[in-house]
Phi, psi and omega in degrees: 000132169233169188226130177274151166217093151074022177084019189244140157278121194240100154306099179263130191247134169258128177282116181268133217237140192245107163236120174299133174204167196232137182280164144269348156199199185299323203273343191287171188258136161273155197309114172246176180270142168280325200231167164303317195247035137345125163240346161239172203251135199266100151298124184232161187305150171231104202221125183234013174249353205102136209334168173242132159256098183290086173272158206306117151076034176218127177258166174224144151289077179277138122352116192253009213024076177211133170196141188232165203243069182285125166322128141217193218106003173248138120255185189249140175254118193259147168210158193310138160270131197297325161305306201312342181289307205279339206245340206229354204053340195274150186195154166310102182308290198267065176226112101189104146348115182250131154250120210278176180301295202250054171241152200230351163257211202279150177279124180260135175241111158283077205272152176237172193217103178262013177259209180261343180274140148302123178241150173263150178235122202237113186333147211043011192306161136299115190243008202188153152278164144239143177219136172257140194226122133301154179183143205264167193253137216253141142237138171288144199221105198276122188237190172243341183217139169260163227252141181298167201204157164297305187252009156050221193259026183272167204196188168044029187076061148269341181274007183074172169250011175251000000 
């Protein structure tokens, strides 16, 4: 991929990162990109019983028939997909979802339905994204003072909205 930036040519290399993963049977769909330059990955429901009904203020666990063997310094984040929001009310209850390196069962989503309509969720729907993410491991260093800041302990729109 390359990016022109500011009259400088920036060769950028994407790290392709390999996570095993296991269907529970043939039919289920594995996570794709829609698009080339996609940063999340399209999930789709795995309902082999049939449709889902979601009412108004109400949440379901769905089912991806999937499970994965994440590398680590890596997890994968399920996060909402913007139509189903913007158009469906429906979103990711926790999200952004974490799935850590050493959970080993099936991947699940935890959809909420914030509109007035019941909506459905129909085997393969897309219902999530996925992003896989690094992330670094903390030790805490317990001190008595922290070092002064431009913005101190202000928060909560101290920076204002204009």
């Amino acid at each position: 991929m390359q990016i022109k930036l500011l009259n400088t040519l920036v060769i950028e290399r994407i790290r392709v990162v390999y996570i095993k993963v296991k269907k529970i049977n043939d039919n289920v769909n594995l996570p794709t990109y829609e698009t080339s330059s996609s940063a999340g990955m399209d999930i789709r429901a795995f309902l082999p019983n049939g449709k889902v009904s979601i009412l108004p203020k109400e949440t379901k666990l769905i089912g991806t028939g999937l499970f994965f063997e994440i590398p680590n310094g890596l997890e994968v984040q399920i996060r909402p997909r913007s139509g189903l929001a913007v158009k469906n009310c429906i979103t990711v209850l926790n999200s952004p979802g974490t799935i850590d390196a050493d959970y080993r069962g099936e991947i699940k989503v935890i959809l909420i339905n914030h509109g007035s309509k019941m909506f459905e969720i129909e085997d393969k729907m897309r219902i999530a994204q996925m992003v896989v993410s690094k992330y670094e491991k903390i030790n805490f260093e317990l001190v008595s003072d922290l070092s002064e800041s431009e913005r101190g302990s202000g928060g909560f729109g101290s920076t204002g909205t204009k």
